[in-house]
N, C-alpha and C positions, 0 to 999 in steps of 0.2 A: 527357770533354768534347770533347776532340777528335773520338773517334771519330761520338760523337753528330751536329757539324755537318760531319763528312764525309760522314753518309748523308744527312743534310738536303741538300746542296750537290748531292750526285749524285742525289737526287730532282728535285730544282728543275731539274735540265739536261735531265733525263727529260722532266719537266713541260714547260719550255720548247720541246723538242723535236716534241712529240706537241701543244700548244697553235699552235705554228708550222706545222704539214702541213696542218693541220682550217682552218686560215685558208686558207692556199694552196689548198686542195682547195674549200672552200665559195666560195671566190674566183674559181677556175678556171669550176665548172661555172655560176655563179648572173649573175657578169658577160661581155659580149660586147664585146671589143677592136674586133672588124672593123666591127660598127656606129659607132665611134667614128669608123671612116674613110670609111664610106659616106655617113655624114653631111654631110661635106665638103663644099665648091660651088667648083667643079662636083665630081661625084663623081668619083674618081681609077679606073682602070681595073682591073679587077676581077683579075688577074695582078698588077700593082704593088702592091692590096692583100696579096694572098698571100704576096708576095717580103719586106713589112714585118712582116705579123706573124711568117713565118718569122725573117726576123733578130730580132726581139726574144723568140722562143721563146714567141708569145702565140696561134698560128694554131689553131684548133680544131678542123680538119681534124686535126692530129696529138694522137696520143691521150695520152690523159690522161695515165699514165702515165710515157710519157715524155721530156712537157715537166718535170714534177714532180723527175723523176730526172735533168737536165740541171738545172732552178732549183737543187735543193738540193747539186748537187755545186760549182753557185757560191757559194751560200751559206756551204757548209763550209769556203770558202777565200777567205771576205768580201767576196764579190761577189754582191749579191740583182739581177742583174740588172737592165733598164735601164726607165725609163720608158714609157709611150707614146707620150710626146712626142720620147723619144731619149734622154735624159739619166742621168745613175748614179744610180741609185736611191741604191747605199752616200754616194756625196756630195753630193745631196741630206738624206738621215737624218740625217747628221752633226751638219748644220747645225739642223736643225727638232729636232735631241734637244733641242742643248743650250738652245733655247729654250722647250719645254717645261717642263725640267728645273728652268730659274730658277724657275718658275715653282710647280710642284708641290712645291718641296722648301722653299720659302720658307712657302706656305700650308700644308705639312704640319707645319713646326715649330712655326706661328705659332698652328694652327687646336688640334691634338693637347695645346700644353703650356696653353694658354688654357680646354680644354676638362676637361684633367684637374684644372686648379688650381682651378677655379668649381666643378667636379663633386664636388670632393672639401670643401670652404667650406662648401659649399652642405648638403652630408650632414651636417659639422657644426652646420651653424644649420637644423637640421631643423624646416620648418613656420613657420619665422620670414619676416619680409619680403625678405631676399635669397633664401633657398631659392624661396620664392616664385616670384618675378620669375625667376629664372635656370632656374626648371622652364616659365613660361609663357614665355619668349623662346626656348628649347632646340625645345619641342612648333610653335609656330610655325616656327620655321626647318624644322625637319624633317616638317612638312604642303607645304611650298612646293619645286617641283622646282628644283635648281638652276639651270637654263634663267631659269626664270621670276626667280628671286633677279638673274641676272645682267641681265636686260633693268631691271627696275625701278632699279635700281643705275645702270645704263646712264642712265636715263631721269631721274633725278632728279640727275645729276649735271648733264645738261644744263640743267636745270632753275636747280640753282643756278646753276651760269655764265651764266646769264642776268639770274637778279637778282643775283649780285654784281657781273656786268657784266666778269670777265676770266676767262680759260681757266683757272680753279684746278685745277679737274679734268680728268684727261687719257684721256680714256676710247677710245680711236683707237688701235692701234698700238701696236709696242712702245716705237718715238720718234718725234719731231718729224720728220717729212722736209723735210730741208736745212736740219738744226739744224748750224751747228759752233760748236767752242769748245774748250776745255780738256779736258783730258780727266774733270775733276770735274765740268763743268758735264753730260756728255755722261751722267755717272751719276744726277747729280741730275734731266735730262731722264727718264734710261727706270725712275729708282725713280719719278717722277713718272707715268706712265706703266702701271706694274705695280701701283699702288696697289689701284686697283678690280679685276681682274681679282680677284687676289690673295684681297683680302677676301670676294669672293665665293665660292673654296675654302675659304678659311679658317672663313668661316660655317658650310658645310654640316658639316666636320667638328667644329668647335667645340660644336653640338649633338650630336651623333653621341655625343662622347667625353665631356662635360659628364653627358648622361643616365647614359651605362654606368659613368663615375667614381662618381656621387653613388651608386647602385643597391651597387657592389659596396663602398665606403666604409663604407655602412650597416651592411652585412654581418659588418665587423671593429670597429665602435666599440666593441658592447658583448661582445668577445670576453673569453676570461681571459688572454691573453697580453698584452692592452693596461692592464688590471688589474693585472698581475701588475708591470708595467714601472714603471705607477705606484707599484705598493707599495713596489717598491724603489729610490725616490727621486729617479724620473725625472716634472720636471713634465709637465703635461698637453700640452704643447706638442712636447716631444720624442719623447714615447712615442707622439704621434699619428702624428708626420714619420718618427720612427725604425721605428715598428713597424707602429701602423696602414695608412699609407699607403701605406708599400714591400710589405706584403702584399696589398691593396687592389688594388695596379697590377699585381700578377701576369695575371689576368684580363684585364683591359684591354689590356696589349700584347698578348698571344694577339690578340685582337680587332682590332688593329691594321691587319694584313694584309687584312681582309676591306672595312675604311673605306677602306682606301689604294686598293681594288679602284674603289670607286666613286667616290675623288677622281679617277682616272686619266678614267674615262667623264665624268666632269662637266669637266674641262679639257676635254675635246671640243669641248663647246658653250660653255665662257667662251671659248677661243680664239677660234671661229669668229665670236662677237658681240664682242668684244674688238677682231677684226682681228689675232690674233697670228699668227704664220707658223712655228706651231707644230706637233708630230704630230699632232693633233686636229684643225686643222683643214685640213691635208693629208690625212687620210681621208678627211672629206666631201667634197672637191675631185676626190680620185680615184676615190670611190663614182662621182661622178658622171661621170668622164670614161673608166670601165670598165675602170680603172687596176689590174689582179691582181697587179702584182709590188709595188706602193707600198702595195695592202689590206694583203697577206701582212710586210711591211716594219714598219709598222705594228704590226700584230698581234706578230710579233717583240717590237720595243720595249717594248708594254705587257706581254707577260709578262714580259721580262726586270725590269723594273720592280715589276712586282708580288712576282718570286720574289725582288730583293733586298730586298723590303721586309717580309719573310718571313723570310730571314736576318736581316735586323738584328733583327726583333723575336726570332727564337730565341735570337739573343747578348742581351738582354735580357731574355728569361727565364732565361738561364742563370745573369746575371748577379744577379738578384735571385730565386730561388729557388736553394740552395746546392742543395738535392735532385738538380737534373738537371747540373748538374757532377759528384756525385760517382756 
């Protein structure tokens, strides 16, 4: 067991490593810093440009290489260099993880445990009116890109705040600007706040995991191990929970890791229509301001994300298939 998620661990940093250069490198050659300053008004002098992007190791006169080889030997030592605006990148990220973070890790419990419990009901009451309903709501959520899920969402909250006539819903922000109070209230403002965003990860995986649950559930109901549990005096309720379903979800967390891939890409675009001040939508901010050290920062983040969401699902496979413990 051990030795298993030590090679996973030292994959994943592999991964992490060779995911972070390919950003940095497509970043480097595909964005232009010094138009971001030519741009200016009045234009700044074309020497003072050079002298900035030299200090911030973004000038493309010096070759590629070894800017790359200066970024990453700050990197190594937790410094991803500085904005283009001037600013630390590293304290900058800090702050924009951990709001990310609220964010994704709430809609991944909420979406994942919502999607396996309906997915797996559902395989139970095969063909009946909830299987029904919970495969025709699953196929619609996952026809609709989540962009589009997050505007309608958007769009109908306004809607109701209009006919109930008070701000129920808080679809703006992560809080109130120039809310104070207690420090309850100040939760109650930004779970008010996180509500929609939220829901709208939560959907896209909720289908996701609902589908894959009910498909692989099928697979084990009318096994001879779930027969066999019953014979030996385990009602049909336990041997579903006890045997079926923990078999059932082996499959699915494998699968895990590749939903989480695409929850990560869709907070992209809830943040940025959200207004959160999140990783997602500091990318699009610095796509557009020709920003290579906050793309590569970024990029960073979301593998690291991705490969510990990779780890936890292998401590979950491990943990429900005895096979790959011993």
């Amino acid at each position: 067991m051990g030795k298993f998620l030590a090679r996973r661990l030292l994959n994943y940093v592999v991964l992490i490593f060779i995911a972070t250069s390919f950003a940095y490198v497509l970043a480097a050659t595909n964005l232009a810093p010094r138009d971001y300053f030519e741009q200016m008004q009045p234009p700044p002098d074309p020497e003072l440009v050079d002298a900035q992007l030299d200090t911030l190791n973004l000038n493309d006169e010096t070759p590629l290489a070894q800017r790359y080889a200066t970024w990453m030997s700050g990197v190594l030592s937790g410094d991803f260099g500085q904005t283009i605006q001037g600013g630390s990148v590293t304290d900058q990220m800090l702050m924009k993880a951990g709001v990310t973070l609220r964010l994704i890790v709430v809609a991944t419990l909420l979406g994942s445990f919502m999607g396996v419990v309906i997915g797996a009901y559902a395989a139970i009451r095969q063909y009946r009116a909830f299987d029904k309903a919970a495969t025709g709501a699953s196929f619609f959520v996952l026809s609709v890109p989540t962009v589009v899920i997050a505007i309608v969402i958007q769009v109908a909250a306004v809607t109701a705040n209009d006919l109930l006539g008070i701000q129920f819903f808080r679809y703006s922000g992560e809080y109130t600007a120039g809310f104070q109070g207690e420090w309850w209230e100040m939760l109650i403002n930004r779970v008010y706040h996180a509500i929609l965003p939220t829901l709208v990860l939560a959907l896209a995986l909720f289908a996701t995991f609902a589908r894959y649950q009910r498909n692989m559930m099928l697979d084990v109901l009318g096994a001879d191990f779930v027969r066999t549990a019953m014979a030996k005096g385990l009602t049909r309720r336990k041997a579903l929970f006890k045997h079926a379903l923990r078999t059932a979800m082996i499959p699915t967390i494998t699968y895990f890791t590749f939903t989480f891939g695409m929850l990560v890409s869709g907070a992209t675009f809830t943040e940025k229509i959200y207004a959160w001040q999140g990783m997602g939508a500091w990318l699009i901010d610095s796509i557009a301001r020709q920003d290579v050290h906050v793309v590569a920062a970024v990029s960073f983040f979301m593998a690291v994300t991705i490969m510990v969401a990779s780890l936890l699902s292998d401590l979950l496979y491990a943990w429900l298939d005895p096979r790959v413990r011993v």
